[in-house]
N, C-alpha and C positions, 0 to 999 in steps of 0.2 A: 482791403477791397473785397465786395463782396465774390462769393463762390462764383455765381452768375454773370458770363460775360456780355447776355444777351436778354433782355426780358421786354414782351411782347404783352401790354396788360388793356384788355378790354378793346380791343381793334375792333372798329364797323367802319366798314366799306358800302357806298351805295351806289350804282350803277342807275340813273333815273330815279324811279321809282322801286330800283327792284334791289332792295339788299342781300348783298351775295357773303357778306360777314355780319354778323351779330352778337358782338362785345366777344370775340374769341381771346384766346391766351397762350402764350408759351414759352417757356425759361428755359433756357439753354446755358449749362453749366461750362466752365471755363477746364480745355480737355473733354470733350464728350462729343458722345454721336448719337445727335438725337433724330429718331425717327417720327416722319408727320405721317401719317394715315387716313383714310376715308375713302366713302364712293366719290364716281367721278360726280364732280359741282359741289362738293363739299367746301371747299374752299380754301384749299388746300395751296393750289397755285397764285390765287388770290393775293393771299397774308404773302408770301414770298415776293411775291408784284410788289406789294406795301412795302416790302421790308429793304428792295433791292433798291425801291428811290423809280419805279416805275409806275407807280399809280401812290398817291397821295391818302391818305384815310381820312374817313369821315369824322370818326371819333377815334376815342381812344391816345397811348402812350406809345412809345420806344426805347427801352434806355438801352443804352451801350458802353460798356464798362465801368455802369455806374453813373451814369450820367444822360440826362434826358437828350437825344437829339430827332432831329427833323430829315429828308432827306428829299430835295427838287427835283434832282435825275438821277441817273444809273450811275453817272461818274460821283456822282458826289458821295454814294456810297459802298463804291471801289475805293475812292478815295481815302474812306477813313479804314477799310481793310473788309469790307462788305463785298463778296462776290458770289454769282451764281450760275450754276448752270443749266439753262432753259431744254426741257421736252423737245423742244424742236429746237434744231440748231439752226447756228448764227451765222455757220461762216460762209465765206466769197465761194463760191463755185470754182472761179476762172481763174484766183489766185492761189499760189502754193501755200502749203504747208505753213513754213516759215513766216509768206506775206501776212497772211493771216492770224499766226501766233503775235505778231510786231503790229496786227496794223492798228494807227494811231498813236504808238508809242516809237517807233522806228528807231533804227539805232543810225548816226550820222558821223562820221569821219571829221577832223580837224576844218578841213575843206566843206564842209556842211556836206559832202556826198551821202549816198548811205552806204552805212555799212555793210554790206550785200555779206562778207564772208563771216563776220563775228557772229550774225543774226541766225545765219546757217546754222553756226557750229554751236552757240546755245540753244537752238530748237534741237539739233541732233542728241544732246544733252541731258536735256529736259525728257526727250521721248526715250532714251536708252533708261533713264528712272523711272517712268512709267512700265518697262521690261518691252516694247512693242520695238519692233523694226517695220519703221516708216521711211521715206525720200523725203526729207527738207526741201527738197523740190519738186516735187510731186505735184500737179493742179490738186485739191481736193475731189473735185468732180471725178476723176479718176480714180479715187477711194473706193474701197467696200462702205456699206453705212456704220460697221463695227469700226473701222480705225476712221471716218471721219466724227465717230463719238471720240476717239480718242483723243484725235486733234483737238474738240471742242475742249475736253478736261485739259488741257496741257493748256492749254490756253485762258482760262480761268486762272490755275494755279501760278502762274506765269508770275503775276505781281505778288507783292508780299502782304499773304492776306492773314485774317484773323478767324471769319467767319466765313465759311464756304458752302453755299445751298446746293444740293445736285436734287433735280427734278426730274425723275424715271432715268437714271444715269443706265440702269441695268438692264432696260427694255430691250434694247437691240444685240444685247454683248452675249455669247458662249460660258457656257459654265466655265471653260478656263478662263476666258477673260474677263468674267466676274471675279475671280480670284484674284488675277493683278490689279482689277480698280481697289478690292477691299485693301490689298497688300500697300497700296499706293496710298488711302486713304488711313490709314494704322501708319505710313511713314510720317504724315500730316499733322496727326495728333503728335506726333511726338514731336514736331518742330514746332508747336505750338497753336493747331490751325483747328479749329472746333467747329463742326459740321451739322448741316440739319439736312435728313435725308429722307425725301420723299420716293416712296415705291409702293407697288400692288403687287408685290413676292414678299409674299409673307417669310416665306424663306429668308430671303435676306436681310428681313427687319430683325428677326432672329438668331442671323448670323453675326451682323457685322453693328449692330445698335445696342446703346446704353438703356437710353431711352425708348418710349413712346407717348406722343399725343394723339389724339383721336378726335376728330372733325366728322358733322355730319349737318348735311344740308345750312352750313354754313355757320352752326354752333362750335361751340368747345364742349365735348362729353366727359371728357376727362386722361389722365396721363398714368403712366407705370411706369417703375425699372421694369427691362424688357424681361428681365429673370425671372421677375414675381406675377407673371401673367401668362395666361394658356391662351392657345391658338385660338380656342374655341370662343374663349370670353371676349378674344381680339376682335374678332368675325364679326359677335352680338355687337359691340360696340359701333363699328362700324356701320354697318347695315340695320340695327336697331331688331334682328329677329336672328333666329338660329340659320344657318345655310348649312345643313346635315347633310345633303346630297349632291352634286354640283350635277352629276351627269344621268340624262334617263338611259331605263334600262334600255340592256342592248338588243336587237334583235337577232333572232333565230338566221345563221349563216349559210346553214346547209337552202334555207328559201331562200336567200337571195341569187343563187347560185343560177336557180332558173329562171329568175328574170334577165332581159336581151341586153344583148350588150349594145350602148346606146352612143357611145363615143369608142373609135379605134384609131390612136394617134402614131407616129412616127415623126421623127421630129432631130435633125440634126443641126446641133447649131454652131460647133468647132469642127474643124477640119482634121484636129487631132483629136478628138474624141467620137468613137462612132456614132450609129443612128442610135437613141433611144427612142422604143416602143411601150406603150401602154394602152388596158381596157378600160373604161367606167361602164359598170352596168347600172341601167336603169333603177331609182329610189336607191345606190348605194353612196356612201358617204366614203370614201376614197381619203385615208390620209396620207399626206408628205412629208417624210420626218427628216434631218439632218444635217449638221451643223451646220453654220452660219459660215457662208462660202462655199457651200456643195452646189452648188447649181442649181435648185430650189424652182424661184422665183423665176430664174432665167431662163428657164427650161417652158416653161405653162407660159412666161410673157411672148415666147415664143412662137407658141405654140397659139395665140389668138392673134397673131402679127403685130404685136407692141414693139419687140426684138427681131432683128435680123432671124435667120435661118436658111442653111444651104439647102437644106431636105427640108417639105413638108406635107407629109402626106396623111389628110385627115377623114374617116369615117362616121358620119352622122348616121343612128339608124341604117348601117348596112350600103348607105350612099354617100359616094365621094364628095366632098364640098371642099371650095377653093378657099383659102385665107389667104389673103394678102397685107390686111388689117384687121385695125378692132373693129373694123365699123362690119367688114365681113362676118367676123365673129358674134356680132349681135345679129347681126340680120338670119341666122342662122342660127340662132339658141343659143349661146354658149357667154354668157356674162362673167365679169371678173373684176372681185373687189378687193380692189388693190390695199397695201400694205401701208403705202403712202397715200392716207386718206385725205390728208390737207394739201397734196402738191397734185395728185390723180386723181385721186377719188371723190372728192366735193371742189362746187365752186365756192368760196367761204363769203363773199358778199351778197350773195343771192339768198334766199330763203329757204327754210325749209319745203317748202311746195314745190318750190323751184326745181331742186337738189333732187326731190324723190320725182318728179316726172319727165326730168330733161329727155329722159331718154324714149319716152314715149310719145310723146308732145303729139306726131305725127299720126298715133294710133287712136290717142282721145280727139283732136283735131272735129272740130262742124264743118261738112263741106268738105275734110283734107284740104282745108286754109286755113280759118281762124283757131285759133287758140279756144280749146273748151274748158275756161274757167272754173267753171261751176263744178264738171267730172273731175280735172284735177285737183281741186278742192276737199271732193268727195274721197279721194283714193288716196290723196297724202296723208289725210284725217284718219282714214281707215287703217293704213297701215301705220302712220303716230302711234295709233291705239294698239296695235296688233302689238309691235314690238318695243311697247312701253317709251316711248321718246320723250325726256322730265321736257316742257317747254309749257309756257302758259298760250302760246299760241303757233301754226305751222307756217303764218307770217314771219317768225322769228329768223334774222340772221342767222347762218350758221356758226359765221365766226365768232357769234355772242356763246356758242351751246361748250359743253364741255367735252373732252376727248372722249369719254364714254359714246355719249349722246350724240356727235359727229361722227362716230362708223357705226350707229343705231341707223342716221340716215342712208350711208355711205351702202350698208346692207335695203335699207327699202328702199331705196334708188333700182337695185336690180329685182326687186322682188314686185316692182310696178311695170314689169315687159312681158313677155311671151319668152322667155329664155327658161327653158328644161335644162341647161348644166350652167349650176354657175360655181366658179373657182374662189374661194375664199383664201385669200394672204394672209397669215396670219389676223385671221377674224379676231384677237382679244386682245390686241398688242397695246398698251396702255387703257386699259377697260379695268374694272374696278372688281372684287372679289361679289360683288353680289349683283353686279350686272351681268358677266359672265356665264350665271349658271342662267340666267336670261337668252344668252346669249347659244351658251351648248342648246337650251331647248327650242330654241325656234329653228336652229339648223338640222336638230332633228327629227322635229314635225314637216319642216320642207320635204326631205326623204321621205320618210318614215308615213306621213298621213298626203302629201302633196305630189309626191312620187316625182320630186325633184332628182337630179343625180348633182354630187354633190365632188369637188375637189378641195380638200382641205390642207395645205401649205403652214404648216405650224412648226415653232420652234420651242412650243410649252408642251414637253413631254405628258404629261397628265393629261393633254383634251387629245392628244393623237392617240394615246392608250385606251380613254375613258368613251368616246366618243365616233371612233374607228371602227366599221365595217373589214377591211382590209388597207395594207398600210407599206407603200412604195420606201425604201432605205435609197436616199441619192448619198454619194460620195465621190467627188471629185469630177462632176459633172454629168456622171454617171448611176443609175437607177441598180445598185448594188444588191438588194435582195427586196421581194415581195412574200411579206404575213400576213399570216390569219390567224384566227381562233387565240388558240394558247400562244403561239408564239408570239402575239401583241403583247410585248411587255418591254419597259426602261430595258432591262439589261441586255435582251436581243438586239434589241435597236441599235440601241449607244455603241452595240460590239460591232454591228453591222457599218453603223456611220463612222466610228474611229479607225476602223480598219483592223480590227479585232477581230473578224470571223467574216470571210471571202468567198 
């Protein structure tokens, strides 16, 4: 048999008129983890569409252990040992754990009941080999988003597969718990289970990959062992130019110092945890560092009335203003784009036009009644342009664009209001290495030329370092230490967030 348990030769995919693959390639060795690469709409999720029996190809081969095959649906290529696991996840909200790992396959008793207890105790099973402590009965909705990725991987792995796709598996996960997915994925190989891994952590292609292929605007550029290839050649590949810089320079700290403080929050949202308090000064860019479960997100959704809060007491410019919701919160200057860009933050059937004006509708309006077409037109165009949006037109679907390009909108969505502070959630969370540096520099010209003030919520160390004015440490729901200058650095943080320095 050959070497190759998997080979991918010459795939084009066409969507209408628009080809989003063009004769691409990729062989995947039987034991191996091969890494796939590109900017976002490369086509990267695409070929895995193709390959998972969710979209059909236009042209092009498949063979599978040697042998040519076709694939009509998703089961049919679970079926021969084809699994994967999708960016955005699958599972039931309102069912458990367990329901969820079982549903479709359920386990049933002589009496056709189901097996309610066996199913528990192989989901408990399953998750005690992955190293996580989860409830087999647990709703998911109940989850952190880190162990409802978990649940998702256990549940791929579930059936006895051959080939396993994970698509941004590490997006949402902690450094430690990128260590037991790779730990988990090294047990895989060795039961026989050969992997193609899609990610934009270059780090981890590095860590945990044999391989690499490289996709770009929908080509095949070409492939390496990942030993015999440097970051930098990686990059070029990818993006087709050098990205030598990712973050502009910083500015001078001691001037920001005398600019007004434009937001004064308090904000309690446990009962067991006290008030926390914070400032944003005017054109400062505000980072939020700490790991995944410190109270982050919960704290700022909080804080514009998305989430509950027992206490809240807010300061615009020196005057009290009331939240009670989001819609407060915009009425009031204070935008926030959320982390969940496809569940909160775009409508996905709507347009791009749509998507960046919703929120101002009432501001462009003729009259304050009709819809003004023509202005919204003008200012979705304008900022497409501003913040690079790939799209042949702002007519375009959302849910046609790519993750990149959907929190490009998800950002000119707030940047089409009157809102002076807006909160960015993790702004890069599946965004591509060279939309990113796109991405640091439009949030710096907001600040920095537009004298926007800025909250930034991140869990990618390097833009809270690289990109940070001053930088809030949350740990365990709590706002543990506030840096500056020199002290912005990984290792202060990471000691401040794990609980290393108090």
């Amino acid at each position: 048999m050959s070497d190759y348990i998997l080979r991918l030769k010459n795939i084009s995919k066409y969507f209408g008129g628009v080809k989003a693959l063009k004769g691409v390639q990729l062989d995947l060795k039987d034991g191996e983890i091969h890494a796939l690469v590109g900017e976002n709409g490369a086509g990267k999720s695409t070929l895995m569409k193709v390959l998972s029996g969710v979209y059909q190809p236009t042209g092009g081969t498949i063979e599978f252990q040697g042998k040519p095959i076709t694939f009509d649906s998703p089961q049919q290529a679970r079926e021969v040992g084809i699994g994967i696991i999708y960016q955005e996840f699958s599972l039931i909200p309102d069912l458990t754990v367990y329901e969820n790992i079982f549903l479709g396959r359920e386990l049933k008793k002589k009496n056709r009941f189901l097996n309610t207890k066996e199913m528990i105790r192989i989901t408990q099973e399953k998750l005690k080999d992955l190293g996580v402590e989860i409830d087999p009965q647990e709703k998911i909705r109940n989850l952190s988003i880190a162990k409802q990725q978990f649940c998702e991987i256990v549940k791929a792995v579930s059936d006895n597969l051959k080939v396993l796709i994970l698509d941004e598996p590490t997006a949402t996960l902690t450094p430690g718990e990128v260590k037991q997915l790779f730990a988990l994925m090294r047990r895989l190989l060795e039961r026989g289970v050969s992997m193609i891994f899609i990610s934009h952590h270059l780090d981890d292609i590095f860590t945990i990959a044999d391989e690499v292929t490289v996709f770009r605007d929908g080509e095949y550029i070409g492939s390496s062992p990942v030993a015999q290839i440097e970051r930098n050649e990686l990059v070029r590949m990818m993006v087709g130019r050098s990205v030598d810089q990712e973050f502009p320079a910083k500015r001078n700290y001691e001037a920001l110092l005398d600019q007004k403080i434009c937001l004064e929050a308090s904000v309690q949202r446990l009962a067991s945890v006290e008030t926390q308090h914070f400032i944003l000064r005017k054109s400062e860019i505000l980072g939020i560092s700490g790991l995944v479960g410190a109270g982050r997100t919960e704290l700022f959704r909080s804080l514009v009335g998305a989430n509950h809060a027992l206490q809240r007491k807010v300061l615009k410019n020196g005057v009290e203003i009331k939240i009670k919701r989001p819609f407060d919160a915009v009425s009031q200057g204070i935008g926030y784009v959320s982390e969940d860009r496809k569940g909160l933050g775009l409508i996905l059937p709507f347009s791009i036009q749509d998507n960046i004006v919703i929120n101002s509708l009432d501001k462009n309006a003729r009259a304050k009644i009709f819809v003004n077409e023509r202005e919204n037109a003008k200012i979705s165009k304008n900022l497409s342009h501003e913040i690079s949006i790939k799209t042949p037109s702002i007519k375009q679907l959302v849910q046609n664009l790519s993750g990149g390009n959907q929190q490009k909108v998800a950002i000119a969505k707030w940047l089409s209001t009157d809102c002076d502070v807006i909160i960015f959630d993790e702004p890069t969370r599946g965004v591509d290495v060279g939309a990113k540096a796109e991405i640091y520099n439009l949030i710096h010209k907001l600040a920095a030329e537009n004298g926007l003030s800025i909250i930034m919520i991140s869990s990618e160390m390097p833009e809270v370092v690289g990109l940070s004015d001053r930088v809030l440490v949350m740990r365990s729901d709590r706002i543990v230490a506030e840096l500056e200058k020199n002290d912005i650095n990984p290792e202060t943080i990471m000691s401040y967030a794990t609980g290393g320095l108090t």
